[in-house]
Backbone as a ProteinNet text record, in pm:
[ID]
protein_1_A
[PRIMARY]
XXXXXXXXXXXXXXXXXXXXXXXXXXXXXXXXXXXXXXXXXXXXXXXXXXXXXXXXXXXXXXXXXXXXXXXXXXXXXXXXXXXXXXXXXXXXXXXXXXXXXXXXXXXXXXXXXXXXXXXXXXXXXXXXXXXXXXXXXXXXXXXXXXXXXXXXXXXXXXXXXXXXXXXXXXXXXXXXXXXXXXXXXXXXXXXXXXXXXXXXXXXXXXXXXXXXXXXXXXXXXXXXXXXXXXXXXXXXXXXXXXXX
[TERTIARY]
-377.3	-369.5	-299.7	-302.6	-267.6	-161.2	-29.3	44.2	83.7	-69.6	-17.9	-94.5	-56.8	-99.9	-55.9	-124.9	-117.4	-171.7	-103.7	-91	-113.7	-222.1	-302.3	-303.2	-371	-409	-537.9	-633.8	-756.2	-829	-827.8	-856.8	-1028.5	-1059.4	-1210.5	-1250.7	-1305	-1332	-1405.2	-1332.3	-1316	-1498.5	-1561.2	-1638.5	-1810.7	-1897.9	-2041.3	-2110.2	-2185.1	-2191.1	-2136.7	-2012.9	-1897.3	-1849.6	-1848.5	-1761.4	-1833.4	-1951.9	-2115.7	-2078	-2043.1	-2044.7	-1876.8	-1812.1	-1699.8	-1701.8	-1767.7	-1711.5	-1776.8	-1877.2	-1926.1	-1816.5	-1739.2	-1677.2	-1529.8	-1468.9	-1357.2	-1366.1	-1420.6	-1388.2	-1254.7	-1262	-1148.1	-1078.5	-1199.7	-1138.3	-1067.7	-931.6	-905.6	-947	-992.4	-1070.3	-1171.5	-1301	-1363.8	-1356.3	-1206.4	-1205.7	-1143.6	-1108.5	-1034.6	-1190.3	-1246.1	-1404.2	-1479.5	-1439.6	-1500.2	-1433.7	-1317	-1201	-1227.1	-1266	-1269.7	-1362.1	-1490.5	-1571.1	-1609.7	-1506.5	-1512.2	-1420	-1281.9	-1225.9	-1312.3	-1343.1	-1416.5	-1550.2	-1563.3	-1638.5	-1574.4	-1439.3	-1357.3	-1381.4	-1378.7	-1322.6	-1440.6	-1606.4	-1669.9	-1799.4	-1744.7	-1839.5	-1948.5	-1916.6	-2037.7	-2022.2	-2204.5	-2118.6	-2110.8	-2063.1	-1947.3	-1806.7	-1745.8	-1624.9	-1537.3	-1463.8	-1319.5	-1220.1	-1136.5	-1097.2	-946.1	-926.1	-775.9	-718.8	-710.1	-644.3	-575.2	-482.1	-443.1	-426.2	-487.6	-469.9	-424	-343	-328.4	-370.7	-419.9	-436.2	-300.2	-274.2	-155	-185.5	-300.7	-359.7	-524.1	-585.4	-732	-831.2	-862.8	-937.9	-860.2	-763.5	-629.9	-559.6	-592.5	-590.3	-464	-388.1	-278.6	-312.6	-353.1	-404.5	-317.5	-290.2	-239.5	-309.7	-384	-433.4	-426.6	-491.6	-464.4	-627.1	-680.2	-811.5	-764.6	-825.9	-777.4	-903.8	-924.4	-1031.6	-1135.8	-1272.2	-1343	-1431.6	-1479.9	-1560.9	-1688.3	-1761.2	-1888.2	-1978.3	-1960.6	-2043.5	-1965.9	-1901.1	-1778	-1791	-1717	-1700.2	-1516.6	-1455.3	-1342.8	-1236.5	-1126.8	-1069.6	-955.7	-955.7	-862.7	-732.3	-631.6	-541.5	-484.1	-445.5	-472.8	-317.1	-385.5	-327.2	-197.3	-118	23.1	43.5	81.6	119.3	245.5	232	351.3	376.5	494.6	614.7	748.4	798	951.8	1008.5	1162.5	1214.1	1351.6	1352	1484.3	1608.5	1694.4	1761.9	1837.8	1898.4	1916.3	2051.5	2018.2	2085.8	2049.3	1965.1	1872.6	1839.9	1824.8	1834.2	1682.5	1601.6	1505.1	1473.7	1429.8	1320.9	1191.1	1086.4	1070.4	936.5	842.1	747.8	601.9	601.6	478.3	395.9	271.4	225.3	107	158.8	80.5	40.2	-65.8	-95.7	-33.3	119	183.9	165.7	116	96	173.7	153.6	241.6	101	81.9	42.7	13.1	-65.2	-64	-197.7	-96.7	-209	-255.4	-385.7	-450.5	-491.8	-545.1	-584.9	-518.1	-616.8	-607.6	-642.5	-597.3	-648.6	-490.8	-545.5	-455.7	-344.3	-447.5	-409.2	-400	-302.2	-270.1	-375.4	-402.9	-447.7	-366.8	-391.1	-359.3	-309.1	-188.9	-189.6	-38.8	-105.4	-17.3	92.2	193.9	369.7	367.5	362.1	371.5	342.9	196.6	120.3	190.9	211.7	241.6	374.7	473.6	595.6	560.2	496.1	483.8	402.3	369.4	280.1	381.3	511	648.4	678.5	627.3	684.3	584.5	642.4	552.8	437.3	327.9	241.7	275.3	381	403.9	550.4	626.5	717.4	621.6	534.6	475.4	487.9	439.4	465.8	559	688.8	830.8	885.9	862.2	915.6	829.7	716.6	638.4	721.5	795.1	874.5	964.6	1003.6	1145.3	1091.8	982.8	948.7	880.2	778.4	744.8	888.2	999	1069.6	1121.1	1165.7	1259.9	1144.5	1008.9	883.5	868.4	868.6	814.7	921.6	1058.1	1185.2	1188.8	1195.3	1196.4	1098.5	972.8	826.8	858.5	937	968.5	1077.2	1167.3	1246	1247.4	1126.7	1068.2	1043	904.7	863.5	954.2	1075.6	1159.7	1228.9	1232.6	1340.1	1226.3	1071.5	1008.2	937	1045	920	1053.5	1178.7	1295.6	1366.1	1343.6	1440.5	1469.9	1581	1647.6	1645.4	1638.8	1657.9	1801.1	1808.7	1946.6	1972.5	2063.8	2041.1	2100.8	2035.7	2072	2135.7	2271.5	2272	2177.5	2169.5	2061.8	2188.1	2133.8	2225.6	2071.4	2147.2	2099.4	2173.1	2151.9	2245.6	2395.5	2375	2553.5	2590.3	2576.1	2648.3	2555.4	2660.4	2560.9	2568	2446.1	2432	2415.9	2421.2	2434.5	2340.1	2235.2	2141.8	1981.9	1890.8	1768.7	1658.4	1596.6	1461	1429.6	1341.4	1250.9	1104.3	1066.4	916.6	952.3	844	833.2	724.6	630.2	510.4	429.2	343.5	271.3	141.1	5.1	-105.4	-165.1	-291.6	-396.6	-559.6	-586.5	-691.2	-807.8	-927.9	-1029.2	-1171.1	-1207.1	-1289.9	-1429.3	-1518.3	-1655.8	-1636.7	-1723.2	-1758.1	-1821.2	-1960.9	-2011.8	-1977.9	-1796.2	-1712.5	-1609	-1612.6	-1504	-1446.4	-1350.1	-1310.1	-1197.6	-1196.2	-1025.2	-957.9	-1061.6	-997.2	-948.9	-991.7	-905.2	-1013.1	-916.8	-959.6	-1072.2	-1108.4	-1204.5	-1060.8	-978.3	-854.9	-779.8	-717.6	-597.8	-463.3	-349.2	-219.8	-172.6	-135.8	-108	44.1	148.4	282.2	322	394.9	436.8	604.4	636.5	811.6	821.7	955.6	989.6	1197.7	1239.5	1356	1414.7	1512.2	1610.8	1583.2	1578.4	1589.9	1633.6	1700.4	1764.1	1695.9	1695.7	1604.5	1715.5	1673.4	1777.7	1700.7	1558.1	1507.4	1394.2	1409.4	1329.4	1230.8	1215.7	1061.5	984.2	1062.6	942.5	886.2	1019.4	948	855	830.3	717.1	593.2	593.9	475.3	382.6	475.7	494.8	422.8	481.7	466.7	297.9	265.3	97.2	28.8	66.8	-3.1	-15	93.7	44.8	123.7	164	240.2	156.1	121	34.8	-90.5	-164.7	-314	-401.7	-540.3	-591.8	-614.8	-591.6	-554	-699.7	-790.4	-876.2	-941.3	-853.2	-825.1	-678.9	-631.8	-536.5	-476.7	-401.6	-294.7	-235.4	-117.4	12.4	70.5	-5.9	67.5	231.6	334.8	467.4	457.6	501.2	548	707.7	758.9	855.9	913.7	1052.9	1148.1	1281.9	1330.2	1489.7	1548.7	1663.6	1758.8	1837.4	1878	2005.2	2124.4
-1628.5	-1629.5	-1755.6	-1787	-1903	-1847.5	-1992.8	-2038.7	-1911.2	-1921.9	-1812.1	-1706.3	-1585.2	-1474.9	-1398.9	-1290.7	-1241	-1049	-972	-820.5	-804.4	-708	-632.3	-491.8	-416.9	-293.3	-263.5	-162.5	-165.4	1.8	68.2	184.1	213.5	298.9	323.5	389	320.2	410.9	535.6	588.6	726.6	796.8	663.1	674.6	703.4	732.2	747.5	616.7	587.1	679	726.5	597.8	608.6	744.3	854	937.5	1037.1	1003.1	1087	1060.2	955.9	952.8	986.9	1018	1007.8	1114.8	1274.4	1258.4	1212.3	1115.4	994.3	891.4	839.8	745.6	761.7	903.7	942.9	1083.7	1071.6	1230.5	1252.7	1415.9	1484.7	1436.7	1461.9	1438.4	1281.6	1301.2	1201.7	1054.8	1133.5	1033	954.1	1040.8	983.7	906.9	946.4	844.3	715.1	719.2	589.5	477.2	570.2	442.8	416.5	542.5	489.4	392.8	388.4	334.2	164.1	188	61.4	-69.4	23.1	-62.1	-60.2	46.3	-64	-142.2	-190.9	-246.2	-347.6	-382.7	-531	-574.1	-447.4	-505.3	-601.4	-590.4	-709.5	-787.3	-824.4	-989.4	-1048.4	-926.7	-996.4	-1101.2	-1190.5	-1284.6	-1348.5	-1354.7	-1425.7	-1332	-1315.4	-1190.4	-1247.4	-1393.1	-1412.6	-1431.8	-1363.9	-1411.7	-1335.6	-1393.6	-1346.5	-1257.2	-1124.7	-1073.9	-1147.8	-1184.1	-1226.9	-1150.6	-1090.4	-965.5	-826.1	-770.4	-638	-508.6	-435.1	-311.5	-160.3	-87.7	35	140.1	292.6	370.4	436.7	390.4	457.1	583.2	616.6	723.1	771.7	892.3	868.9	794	658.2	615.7	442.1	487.5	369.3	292.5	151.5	85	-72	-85.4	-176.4	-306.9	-392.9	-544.9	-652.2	-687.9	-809.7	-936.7	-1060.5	-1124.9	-1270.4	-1352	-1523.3	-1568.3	-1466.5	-1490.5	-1346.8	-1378.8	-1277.5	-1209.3	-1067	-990.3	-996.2	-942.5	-989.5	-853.5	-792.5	-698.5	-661.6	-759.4	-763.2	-632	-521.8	-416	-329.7	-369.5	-289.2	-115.8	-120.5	15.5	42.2	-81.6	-55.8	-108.2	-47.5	-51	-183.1	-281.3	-377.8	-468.4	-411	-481.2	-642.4	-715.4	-859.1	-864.8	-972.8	-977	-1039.7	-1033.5	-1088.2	-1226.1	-1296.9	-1401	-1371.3	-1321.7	-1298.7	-1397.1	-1407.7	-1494.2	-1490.4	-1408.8	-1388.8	-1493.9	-1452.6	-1577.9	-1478.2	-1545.1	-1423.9	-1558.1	-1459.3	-1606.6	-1483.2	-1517.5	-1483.3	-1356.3	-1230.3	-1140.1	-1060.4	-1081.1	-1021.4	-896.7	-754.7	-645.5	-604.1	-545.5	-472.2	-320.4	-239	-149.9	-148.8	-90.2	-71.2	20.7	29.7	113.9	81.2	162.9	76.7	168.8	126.2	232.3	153.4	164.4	121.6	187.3	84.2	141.6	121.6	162.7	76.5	137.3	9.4	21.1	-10.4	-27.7	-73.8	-92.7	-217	-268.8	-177.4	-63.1	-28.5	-25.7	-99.6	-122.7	-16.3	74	110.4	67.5	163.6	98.7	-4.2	-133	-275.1	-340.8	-299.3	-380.2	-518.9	-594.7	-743.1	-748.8	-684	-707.9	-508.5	-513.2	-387.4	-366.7	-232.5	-169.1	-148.6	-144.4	-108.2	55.3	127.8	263.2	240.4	386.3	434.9	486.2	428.8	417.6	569.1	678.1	834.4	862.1	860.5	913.2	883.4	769.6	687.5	775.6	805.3	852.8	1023.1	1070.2	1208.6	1312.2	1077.7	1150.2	1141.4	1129.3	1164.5	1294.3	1393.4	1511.3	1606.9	1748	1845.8	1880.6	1891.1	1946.3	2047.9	2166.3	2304.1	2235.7	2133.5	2107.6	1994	1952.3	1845.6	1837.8	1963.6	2011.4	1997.5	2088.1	2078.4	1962.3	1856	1744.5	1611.8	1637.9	1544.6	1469.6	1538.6	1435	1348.1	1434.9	1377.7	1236.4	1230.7	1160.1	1047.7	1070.8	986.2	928.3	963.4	891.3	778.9	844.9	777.3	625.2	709.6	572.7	471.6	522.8	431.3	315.8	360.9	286.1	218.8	245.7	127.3	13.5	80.8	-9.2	-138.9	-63.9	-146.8	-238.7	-212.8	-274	-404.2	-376.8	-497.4	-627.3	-515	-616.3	-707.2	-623.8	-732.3	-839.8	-807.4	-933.9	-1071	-1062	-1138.6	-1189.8	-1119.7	-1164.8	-1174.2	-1186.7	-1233.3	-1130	-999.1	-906.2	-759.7	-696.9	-616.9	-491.8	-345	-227.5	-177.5	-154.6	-94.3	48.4	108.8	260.1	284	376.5	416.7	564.3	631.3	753.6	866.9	959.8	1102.1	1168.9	1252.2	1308.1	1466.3	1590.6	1716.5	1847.3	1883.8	1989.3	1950.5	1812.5	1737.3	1703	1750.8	1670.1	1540.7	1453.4	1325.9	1284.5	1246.9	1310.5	1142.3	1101.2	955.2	918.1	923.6	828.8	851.4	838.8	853.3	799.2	904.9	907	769.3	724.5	568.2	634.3	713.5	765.4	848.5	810.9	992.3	1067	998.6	1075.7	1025.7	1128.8	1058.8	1134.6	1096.2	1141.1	1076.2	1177	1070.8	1098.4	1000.4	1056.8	983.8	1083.8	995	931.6	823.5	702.4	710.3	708.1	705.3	621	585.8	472.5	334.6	379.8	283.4	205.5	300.8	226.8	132.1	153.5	55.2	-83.9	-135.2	-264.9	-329.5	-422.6	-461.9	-433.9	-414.9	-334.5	-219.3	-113.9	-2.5	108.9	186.2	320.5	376.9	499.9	634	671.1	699.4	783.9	737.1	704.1	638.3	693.2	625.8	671.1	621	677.5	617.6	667.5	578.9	606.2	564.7	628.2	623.7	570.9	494.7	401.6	388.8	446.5	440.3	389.1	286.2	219.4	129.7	72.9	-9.5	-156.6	-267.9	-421.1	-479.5	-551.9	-695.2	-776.6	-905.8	-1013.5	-1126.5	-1139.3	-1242.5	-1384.8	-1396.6	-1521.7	-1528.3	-1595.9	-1561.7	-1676.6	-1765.1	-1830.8	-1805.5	-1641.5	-1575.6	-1451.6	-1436.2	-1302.6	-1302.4	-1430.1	-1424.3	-1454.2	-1506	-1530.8	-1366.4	-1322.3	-1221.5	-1050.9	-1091.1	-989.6	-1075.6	-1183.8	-1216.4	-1157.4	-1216.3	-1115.8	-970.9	-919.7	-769.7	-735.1	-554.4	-542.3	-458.7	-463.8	-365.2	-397.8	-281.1	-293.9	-264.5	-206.9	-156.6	-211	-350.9	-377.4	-330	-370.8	-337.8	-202.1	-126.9	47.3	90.5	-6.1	19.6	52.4	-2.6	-79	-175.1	-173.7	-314.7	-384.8	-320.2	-364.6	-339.2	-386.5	-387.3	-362.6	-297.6	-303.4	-264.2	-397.4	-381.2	-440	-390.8	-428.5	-419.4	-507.1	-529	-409.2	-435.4	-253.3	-292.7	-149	-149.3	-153.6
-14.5	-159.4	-208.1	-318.2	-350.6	-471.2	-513.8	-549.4	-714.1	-766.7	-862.7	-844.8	-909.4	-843.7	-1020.5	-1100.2	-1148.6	-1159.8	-1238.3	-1207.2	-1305.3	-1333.4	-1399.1	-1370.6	-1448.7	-1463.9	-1508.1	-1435.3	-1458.5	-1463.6	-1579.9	-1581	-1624.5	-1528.9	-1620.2	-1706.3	-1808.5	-1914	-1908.8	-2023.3	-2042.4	-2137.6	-2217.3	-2283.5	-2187.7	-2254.7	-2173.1	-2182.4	-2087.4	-1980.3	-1828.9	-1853.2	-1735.5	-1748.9	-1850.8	-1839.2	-1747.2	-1774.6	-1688.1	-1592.2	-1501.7	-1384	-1269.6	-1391.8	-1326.8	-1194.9	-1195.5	-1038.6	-968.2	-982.5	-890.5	-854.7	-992	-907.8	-907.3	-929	-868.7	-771.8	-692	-650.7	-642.3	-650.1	-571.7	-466.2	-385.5	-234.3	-205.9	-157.2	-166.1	-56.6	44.4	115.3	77.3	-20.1	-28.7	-159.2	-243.7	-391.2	-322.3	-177.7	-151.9	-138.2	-38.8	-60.2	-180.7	-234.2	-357.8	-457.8	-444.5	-524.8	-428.6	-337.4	-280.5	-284.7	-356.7	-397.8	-549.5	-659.9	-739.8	-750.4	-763.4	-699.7	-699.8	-585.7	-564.7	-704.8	-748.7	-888.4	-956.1	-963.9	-1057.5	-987.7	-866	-761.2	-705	-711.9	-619.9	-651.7	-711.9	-826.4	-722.3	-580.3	-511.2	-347.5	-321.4	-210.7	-76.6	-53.3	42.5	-5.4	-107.8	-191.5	-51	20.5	80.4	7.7	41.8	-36.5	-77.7	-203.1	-238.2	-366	-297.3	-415.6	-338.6	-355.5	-343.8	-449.8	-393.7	-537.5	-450.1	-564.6	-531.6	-685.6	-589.3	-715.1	-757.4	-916.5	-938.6	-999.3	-1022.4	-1048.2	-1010.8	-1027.2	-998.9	-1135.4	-1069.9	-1149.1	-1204.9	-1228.5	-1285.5	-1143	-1178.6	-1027.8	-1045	-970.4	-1019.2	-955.4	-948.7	-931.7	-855.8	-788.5	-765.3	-707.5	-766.7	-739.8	-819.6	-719.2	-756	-851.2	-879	-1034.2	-1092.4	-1222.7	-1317.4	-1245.8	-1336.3	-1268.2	-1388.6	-1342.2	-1430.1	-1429.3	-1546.7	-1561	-1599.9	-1508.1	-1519.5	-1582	-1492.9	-1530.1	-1664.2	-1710	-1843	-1816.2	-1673.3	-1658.2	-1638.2	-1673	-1651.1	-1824.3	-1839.5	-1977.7	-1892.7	-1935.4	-1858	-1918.2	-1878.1	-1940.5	-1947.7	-2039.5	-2036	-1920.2	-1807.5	-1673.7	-1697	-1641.9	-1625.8	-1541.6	-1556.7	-1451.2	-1398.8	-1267.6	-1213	-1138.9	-1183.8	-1087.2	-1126.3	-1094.7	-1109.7	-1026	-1073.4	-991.8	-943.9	-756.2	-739.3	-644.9	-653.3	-588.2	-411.9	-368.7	-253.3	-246.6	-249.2	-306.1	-343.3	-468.1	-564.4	-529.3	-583.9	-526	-642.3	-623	-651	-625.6	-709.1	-593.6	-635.3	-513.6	-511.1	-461	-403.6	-427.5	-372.7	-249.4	-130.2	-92.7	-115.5	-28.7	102.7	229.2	308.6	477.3	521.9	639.4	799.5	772.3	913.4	1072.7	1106.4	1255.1	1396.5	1472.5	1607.1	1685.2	1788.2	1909.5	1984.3	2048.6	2149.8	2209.3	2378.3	2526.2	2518	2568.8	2655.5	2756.7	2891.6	3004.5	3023	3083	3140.8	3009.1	2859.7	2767.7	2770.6	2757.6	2733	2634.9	2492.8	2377.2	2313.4	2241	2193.5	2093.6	2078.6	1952.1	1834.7	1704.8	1608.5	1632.3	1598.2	1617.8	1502.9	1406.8	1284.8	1370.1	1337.1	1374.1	1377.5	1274.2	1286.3	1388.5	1425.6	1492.9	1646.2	1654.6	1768.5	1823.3	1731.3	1749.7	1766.6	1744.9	1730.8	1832.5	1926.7	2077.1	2196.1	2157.5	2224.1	2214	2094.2	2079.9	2130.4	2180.3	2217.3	2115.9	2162.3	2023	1938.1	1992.4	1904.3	1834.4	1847.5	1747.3	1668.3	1668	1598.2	1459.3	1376.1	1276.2	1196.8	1283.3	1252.8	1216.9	1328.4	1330.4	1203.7	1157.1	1072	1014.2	926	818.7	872.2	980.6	1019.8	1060.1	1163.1	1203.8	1121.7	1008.2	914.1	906.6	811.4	782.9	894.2	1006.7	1117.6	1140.5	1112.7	1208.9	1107.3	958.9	847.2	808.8	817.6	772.3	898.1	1034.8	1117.1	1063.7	1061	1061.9	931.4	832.6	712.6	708	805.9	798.4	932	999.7	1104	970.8	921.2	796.5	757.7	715	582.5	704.9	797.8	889.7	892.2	868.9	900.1	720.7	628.8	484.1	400.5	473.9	375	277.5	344.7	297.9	374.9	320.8	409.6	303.5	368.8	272.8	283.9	198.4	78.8	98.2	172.7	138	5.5	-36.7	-139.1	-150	-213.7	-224.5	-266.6	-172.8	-283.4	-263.5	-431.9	-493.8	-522.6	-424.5	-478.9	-502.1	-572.8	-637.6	-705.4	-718	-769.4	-649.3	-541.1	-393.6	-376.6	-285.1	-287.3	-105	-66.2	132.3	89.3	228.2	298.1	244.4	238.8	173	160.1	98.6	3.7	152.7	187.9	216.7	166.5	267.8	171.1	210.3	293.3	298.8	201.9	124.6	-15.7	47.4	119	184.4	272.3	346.7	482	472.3	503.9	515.6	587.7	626.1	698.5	608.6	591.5	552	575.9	605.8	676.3	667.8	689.4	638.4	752.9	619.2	712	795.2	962.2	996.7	972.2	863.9	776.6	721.3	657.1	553	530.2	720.3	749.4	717	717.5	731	737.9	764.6	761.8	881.6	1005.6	1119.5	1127.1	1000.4	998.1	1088.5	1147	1216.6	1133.9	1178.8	1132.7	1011.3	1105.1	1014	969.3	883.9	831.3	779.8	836.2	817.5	666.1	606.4	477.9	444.4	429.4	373.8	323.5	209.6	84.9	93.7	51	64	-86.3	-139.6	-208.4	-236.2	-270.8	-266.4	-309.3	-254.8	-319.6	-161.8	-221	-129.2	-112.9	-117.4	-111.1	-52.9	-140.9	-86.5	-38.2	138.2	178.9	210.5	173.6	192.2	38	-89.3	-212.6	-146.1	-38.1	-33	71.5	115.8	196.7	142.3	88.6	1.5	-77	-189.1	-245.8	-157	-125.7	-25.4	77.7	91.1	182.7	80.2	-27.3	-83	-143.8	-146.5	-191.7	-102.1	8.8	123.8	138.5	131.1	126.8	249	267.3	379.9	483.1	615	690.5	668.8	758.1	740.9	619.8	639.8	557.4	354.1	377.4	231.6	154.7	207.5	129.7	85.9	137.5	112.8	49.6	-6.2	-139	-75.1	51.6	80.3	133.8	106.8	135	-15.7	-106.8	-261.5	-278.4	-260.4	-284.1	-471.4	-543.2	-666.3	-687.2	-757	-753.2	-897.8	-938.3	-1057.8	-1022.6	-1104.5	-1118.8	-1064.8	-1034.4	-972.9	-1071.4	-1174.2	-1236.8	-1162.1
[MASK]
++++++++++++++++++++++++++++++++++++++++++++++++++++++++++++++++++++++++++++++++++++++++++++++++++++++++++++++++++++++++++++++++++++++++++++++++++++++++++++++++++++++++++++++++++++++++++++++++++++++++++++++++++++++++++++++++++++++++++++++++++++

């Protein structure tokens, strides 16, 4: 991605005959609104069809899609309500504390057999083939959290920032510190539909928190790129704001 990069918002209209088609192009199911979400999506970006993808998006809702990219987006077929784009570029200096708010596909390297080179394998999954299958269950969250906050906090040593615990506070008592996974799923992707190197199935986790940025000319960069796999299945979008 290049130098500037601006964030948008892109909802589809609500009017006919988009409204006709909507559970065409949102289903329910959330697997299949991710493929579907995935190619429109590229309706904004894909002006020539060898265009490379340079853009990241996540759904912040079904249908309502959050943008981050170096061209504004463009709405050829006017099936989307589009908000006039932002030029983002904040400016942070070394300190700078933020949160916030990720949703991506994190993986770990793993050999099989006599393979050379590791496979892609969702950090959960990976950690949870240590545990017996009849505590598997039991253990999910624990384990999302323990696998996702390592996985994130590899990230930040290599993109110029470090996570913050933060206090949770329930019932008025306040415990050591705030979950950064809010959630973990898998959910699963035709073969046809593939790309980006991603599996049949996909791990998808939800990070929600507080940062500190200890390098501001990797972090921006880092965050153009996107964090993890799967970008072109709405994730690796970082959204983030000031911390009070």
């Amino acid at each position: 991605m290049t130098d500037t990069m601006y964030l948008s918002r892109a909802t589809l209209r609500e009017d006919a005959p988009i409204a006709a088609l909507h559970n065409v192009l949102v289903p329910k199911d959330e697997s299949q609104r991710l493929s579907a979400s995935h190619r429109l999506v590229w309706t904004l970006f894909g002006d020539t069809p060898d265009r490379d993808r340079d853009f990241l998006w996540r759904e912040a809702s079904p249908g309502t899609f959050y943008l981050l990219s170096c061209r504004t987006p463009v709405d050829q077929h006017r099936i989307f309500k589009l908000d006039e784009p932002k030029l983002f570029a904040p400016s942070f200096a070394m300190g700078d504390r933020v949160t916030f708010a990720l949703r991506a596909n994190a993986t770990v390297a793993k050999k099989t057999g006599g393979a050379t080179r590791g496979a892609p394998c969702d950090v959960v999954m990976n950690a949870l083939h240590a545990i017996p299958k009849e505590r598997r269950a039991i253990e999910r969250a624990r384990v999302a959290e323990e696998a996702g906050r390592a996985w994130l906090s590899r990230q930040g040593a290599g993109a110029g920032f470090r996570l913050v615990d933060v206090p949770a506070v329930q019932g008025g008592e306040t415990s050591e510190c705030a979950p950064v996974v809010s959630a973990y799923r898998t959910l699963r992707l035709d073969r046809d539909r593939r790309g980006g190197g991603v599996d049949g199935r996909l791990g998808i986790l939800d990070f929600e928190g507080m940062l500190e940025i200890t390098d501001p000319s990797v972090f921006m960069p880092a965050m153009a790129r996107g964090f993890g796999r799967a970008k072109a299945f709405g994730c690796g979008l970082m959204l983030i704001r000031p911390a009070q």
